[in-house]
C-alpha positions in Angstrom: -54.3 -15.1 -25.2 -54.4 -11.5 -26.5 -53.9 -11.9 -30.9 -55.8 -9.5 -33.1 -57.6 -12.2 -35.0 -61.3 -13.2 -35.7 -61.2 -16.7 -35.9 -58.4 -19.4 -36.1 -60.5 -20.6 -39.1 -60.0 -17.5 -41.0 -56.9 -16.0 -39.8 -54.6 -17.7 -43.0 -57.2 -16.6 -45.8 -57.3 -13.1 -43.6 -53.7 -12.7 -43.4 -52.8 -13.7 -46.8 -55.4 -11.2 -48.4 -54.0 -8.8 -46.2 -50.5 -9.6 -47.4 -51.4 -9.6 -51.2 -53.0 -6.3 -51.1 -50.2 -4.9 -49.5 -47.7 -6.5 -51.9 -50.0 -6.3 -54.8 -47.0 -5.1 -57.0 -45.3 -7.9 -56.2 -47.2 -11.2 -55.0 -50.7 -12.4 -55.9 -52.9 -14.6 -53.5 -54.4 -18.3 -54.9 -57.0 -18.7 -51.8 -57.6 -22.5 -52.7 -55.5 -24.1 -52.5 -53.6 -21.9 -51.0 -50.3 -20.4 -52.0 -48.9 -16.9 -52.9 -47.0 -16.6 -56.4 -44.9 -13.8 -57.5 -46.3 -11.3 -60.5 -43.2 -10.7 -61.9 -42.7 -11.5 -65.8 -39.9 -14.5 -65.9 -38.3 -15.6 -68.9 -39.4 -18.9 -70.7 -37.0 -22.0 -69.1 -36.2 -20.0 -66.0 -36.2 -23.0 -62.9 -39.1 -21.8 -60.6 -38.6 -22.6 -57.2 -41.4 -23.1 -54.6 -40.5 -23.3 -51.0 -43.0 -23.6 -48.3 -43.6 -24.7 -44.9 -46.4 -23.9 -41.4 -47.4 -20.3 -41.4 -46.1 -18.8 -38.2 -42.3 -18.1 -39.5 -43.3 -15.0 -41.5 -41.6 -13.2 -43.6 -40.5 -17.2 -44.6 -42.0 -18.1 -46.5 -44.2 -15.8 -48.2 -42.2 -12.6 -47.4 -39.6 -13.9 -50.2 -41.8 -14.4 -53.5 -40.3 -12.1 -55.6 -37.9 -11.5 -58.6 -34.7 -12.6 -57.5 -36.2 -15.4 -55.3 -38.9 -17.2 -54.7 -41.7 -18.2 -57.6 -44.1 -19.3 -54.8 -44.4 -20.1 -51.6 -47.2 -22.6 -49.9 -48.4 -21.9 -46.2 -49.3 -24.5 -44.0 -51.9 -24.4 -40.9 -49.6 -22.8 -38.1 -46.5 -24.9 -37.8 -48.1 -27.5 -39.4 -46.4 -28.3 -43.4 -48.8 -27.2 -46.0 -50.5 -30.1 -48.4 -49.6 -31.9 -51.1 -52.1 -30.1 -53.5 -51.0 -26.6 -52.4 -47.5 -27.2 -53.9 -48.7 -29.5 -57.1 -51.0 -26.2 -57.6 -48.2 -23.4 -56.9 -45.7 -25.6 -59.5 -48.2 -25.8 -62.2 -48.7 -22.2 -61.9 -44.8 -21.3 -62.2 -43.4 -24.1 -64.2 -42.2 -22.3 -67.2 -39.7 -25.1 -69.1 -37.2 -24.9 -66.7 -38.6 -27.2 -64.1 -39.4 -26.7 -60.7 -36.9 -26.9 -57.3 -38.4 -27.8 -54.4 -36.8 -26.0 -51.2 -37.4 -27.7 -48.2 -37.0 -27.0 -44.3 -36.0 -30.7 -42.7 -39.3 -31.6 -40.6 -40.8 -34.9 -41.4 -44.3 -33.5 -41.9 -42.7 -31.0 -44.9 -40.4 -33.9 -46.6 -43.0 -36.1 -46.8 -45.9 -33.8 -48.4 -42.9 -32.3 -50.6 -42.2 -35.9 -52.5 -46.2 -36.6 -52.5 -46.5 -33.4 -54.8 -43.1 -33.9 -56.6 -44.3 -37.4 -57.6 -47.1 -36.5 -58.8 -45.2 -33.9 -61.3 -45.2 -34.5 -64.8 -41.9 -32.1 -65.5 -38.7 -32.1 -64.1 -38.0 -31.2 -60.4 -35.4 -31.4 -57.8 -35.3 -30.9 -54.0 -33.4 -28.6 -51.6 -33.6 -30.2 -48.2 -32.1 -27.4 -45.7 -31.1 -28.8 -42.2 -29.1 -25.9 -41.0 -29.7 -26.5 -37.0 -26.7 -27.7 -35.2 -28.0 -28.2 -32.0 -29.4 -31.7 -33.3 -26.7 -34.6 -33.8 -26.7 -34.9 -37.5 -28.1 -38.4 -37.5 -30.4 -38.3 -35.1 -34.1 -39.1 -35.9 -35.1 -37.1 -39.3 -31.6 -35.4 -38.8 -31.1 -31.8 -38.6 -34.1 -29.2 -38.3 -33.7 -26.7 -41.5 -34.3 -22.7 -40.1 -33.2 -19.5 -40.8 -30.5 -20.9 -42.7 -33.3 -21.0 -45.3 -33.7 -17.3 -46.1 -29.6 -17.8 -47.4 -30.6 -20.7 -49.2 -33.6 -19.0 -50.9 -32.1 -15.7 -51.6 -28.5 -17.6 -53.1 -30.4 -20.4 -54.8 -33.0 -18.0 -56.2 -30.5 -15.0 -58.0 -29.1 -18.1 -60.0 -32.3 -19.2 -61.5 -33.2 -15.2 -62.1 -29.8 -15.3 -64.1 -30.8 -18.8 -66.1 -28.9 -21.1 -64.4 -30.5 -24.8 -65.2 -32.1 -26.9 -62.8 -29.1 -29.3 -62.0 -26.6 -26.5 -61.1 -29.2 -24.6 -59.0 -30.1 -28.2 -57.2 -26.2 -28.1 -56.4 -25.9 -24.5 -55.5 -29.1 -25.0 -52.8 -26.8 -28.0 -51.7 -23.3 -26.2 -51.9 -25.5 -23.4 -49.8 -26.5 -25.9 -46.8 -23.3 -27.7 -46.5 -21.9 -24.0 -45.7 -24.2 -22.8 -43.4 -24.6 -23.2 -39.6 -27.5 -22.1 -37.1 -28.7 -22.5 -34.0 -31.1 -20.5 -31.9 -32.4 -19.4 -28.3 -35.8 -18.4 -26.8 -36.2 -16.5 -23.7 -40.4 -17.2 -23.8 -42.3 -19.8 -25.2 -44.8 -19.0 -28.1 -48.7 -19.4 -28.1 -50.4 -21.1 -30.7 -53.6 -19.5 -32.0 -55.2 -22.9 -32.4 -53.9 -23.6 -28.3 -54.3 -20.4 -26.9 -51.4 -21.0 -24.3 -48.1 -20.9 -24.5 -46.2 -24.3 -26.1 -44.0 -24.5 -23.1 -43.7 -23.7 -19.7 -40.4 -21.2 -18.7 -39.4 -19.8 -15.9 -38.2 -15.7 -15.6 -34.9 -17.0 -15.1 -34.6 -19.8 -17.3 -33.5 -20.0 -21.6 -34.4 -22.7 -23.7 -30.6 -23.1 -25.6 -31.0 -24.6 -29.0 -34.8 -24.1 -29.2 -36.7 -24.9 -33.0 -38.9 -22.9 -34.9 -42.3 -24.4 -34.3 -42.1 -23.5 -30.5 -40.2 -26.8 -29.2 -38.5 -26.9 -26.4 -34.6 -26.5 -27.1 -31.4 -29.2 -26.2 -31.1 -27.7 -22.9 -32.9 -25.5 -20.2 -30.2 -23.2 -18.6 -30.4 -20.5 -16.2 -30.6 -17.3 -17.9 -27.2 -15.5 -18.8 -25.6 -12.4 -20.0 -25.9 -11.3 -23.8 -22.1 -12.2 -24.2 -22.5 -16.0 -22.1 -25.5 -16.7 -24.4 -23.6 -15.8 -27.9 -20.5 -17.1 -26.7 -22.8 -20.4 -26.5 -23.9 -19.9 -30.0 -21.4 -18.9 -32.0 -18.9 -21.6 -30.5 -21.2 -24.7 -31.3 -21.3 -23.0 -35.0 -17.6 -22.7 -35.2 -17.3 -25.7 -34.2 -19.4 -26.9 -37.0 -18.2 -25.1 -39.7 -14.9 -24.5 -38.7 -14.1 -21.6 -40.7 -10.2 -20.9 -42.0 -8.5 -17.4 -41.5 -9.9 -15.7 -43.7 -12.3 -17.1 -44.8 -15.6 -14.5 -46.0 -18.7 -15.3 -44.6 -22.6 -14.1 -44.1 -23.0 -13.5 -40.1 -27.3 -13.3 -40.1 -29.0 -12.5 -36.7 -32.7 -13.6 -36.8 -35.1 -12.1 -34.4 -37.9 -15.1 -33.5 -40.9 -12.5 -33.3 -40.8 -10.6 -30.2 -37.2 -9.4 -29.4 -36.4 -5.9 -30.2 -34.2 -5.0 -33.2 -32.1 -2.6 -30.4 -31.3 -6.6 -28.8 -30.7 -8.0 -32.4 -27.9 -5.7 -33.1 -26.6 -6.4 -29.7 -25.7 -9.7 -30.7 -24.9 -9.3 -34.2 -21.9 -7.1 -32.6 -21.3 -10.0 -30.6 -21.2 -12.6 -32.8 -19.2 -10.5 -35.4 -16.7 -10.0 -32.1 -16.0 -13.6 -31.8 -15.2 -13.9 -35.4 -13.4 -11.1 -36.0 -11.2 -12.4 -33.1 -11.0 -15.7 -34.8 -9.5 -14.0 -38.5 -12.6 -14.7 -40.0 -14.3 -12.1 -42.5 -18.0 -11.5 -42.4 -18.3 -9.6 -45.3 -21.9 -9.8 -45.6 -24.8 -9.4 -43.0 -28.4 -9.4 -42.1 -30.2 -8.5 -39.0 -34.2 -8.9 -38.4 -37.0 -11.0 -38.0 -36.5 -13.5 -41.1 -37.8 -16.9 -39.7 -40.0 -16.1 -37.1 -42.1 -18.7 -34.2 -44.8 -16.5 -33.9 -44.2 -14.2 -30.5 -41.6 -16.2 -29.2 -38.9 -13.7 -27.4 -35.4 -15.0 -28.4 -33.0 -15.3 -31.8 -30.7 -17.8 -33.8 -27.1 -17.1 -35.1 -26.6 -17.9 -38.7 -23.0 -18.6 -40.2 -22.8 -18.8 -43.9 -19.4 -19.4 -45.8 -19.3 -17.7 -48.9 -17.3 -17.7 -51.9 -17.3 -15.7 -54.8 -20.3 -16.6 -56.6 -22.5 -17.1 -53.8 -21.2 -12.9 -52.6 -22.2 -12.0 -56.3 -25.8 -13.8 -56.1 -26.5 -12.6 -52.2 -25.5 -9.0 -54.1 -28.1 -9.7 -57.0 -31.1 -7.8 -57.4 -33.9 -9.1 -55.3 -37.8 -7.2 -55.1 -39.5 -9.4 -52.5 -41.5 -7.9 -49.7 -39.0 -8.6 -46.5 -35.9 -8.1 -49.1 -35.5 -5.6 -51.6 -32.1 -4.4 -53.1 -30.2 -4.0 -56.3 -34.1 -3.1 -57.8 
């Protein structure tokens, strides 16, 4: 294993004063517990919303404390959910009389240290619960896996609040978000754990893990490595398939990098994936490339599909000053 880090000990506390400085008109850094909160001055009764999950997906969470987003964010251990006492902390520090909202990626470890600091809450809060990942059977186990579907959620969900919307309508917005989007990724390597020090799983030079997660699992199916357009053809179809977009229809086409694929192979499949609905009379008439939700430095990338209508275009066109977004600012 070849990382620039110290210790696994201190690499979170490292990182996140490293991120803070670097950010410092933007984000401030609450070393314990631990959780970064945006500086920005927010109008009394504006919903804060804290999102959260294992460190290891960067920019998610962190990246997207800002104005026009997140309030605070809560990293966990490396793919492990942060605690209970890092999001009671990070909502006491944001509520400001609008209550707090809660958005949550779908892993059991997350959903259950969520509720733990929700009920412990003495104002009013709602959850999010993003499970965006199509290449899990929508009732089986803890359901669908939320990923980069959540950066959409985050970014939609977080212009309303900036605007005043209450906590009930931005609850249904998050909701309204997830029921329209559709992900689903694929690694060409495994990723290696700091903590492990070798790679999560085992894959051969001419193998693909199709429908791999975010915390290095293996995906629904080894297959033997394929051409760019055999392996988007694979991804986009299972999210039309989902979604099943009209003529029409506008949509958000985002191509997430997973750490260590080059942006040059990003836009290779955004032109893709924007092929096969274009084909299909759909109109992608917004779009994000890049390394959003990350597994570390895992080669490989998800599709995202995101079907928008008027006022979600208007709030993805909002002003947003985060450190992995920034437009409209």
């Amino acid at each position: 294993m070849k990382k620039f880090i110290n210790t696994v000990e201190s690499l979170l506390d490292e990182s996140g004063r490293g991120f803070a400085l670097a950010h410092a008109d933007i984000v401030r850094f609450n070393p314990e517990p631990r959780y970064m909160v945006r500086i920005a001055p927010r109008v009394p009764g504006k919903v804060a919303l804290i999102s959260g999950g294992g460190s290891g997906h960067e920019p998610l969470h962190t990246g997207f404390v800002g104005l026009g987003m997140l309030d605070a964010a809560c990293p966990g251990q490396v793919f492990t959910s942060p605690t209970p006492d890092q999001m009671l902390a990070a909502a006491e520090a944001t509520e400001n009389g609008g209550g707090v909202l809660f958005i949550v990626k779908n892993y059991a470890g997350d959903v259950m240290n969520f509720e733990i600091a929700a009920e412990m809450l003495d104002c009013p809060h709602e959850t999010v619960l993003v499970h965006d990942d199509v290449s899990i059977p929508e009732h089986q186990g803890m359901g669908r896996r939320g990923v980069a579907g959540t950066t959409i959620v985050e970014k939609i969900v977080g212009a309303a609040a900036e605007t005043g919307m209450d906590l009930a309508r931005c609850k249904a917005l998050g909701e309204r978000v997830v029921r329209a989007t559709a992900s689903m990724g694929v690694a060409l390597t495994s990723c290696t754990v700091p903590a492990l020090g070798k790679p999560t799983f085992e894959i051969a030079d001419n193998e693909m893990e199709m429908g791999v997660g975010i915390h290095g699992e293996k995906g629904r199916e080894r297959m033997a490595l394929a051409s760019a357009s055999e392996i988007v053809e694979h991804l986009t179809q299972a999210i039309d398939g989902e979604l099943k977009p009209a003529k029409g229809q506008p949509a958000l086409l985002h191509v997430n990098g997973f750490g260590a694929t080059p942006l040059m192979e990003l836009y290779l499949v955004y032109d893709l994936a924007r092929q096969f609905w274009d084909q299909r009379g759909v109109s992608i008439v917004r779009s994000l490339v890049g390394n959003f939700t990350t597994s570390l430095d895992m080669a490989g990338c998800s599709v995202t599909l995101t079907l928008l209508d008027e006022e979600m275009i208007r709030l993805w066109d909002a002003p947003v000053h985060t450190a992995a977004l920034r437009w409209g600012c």
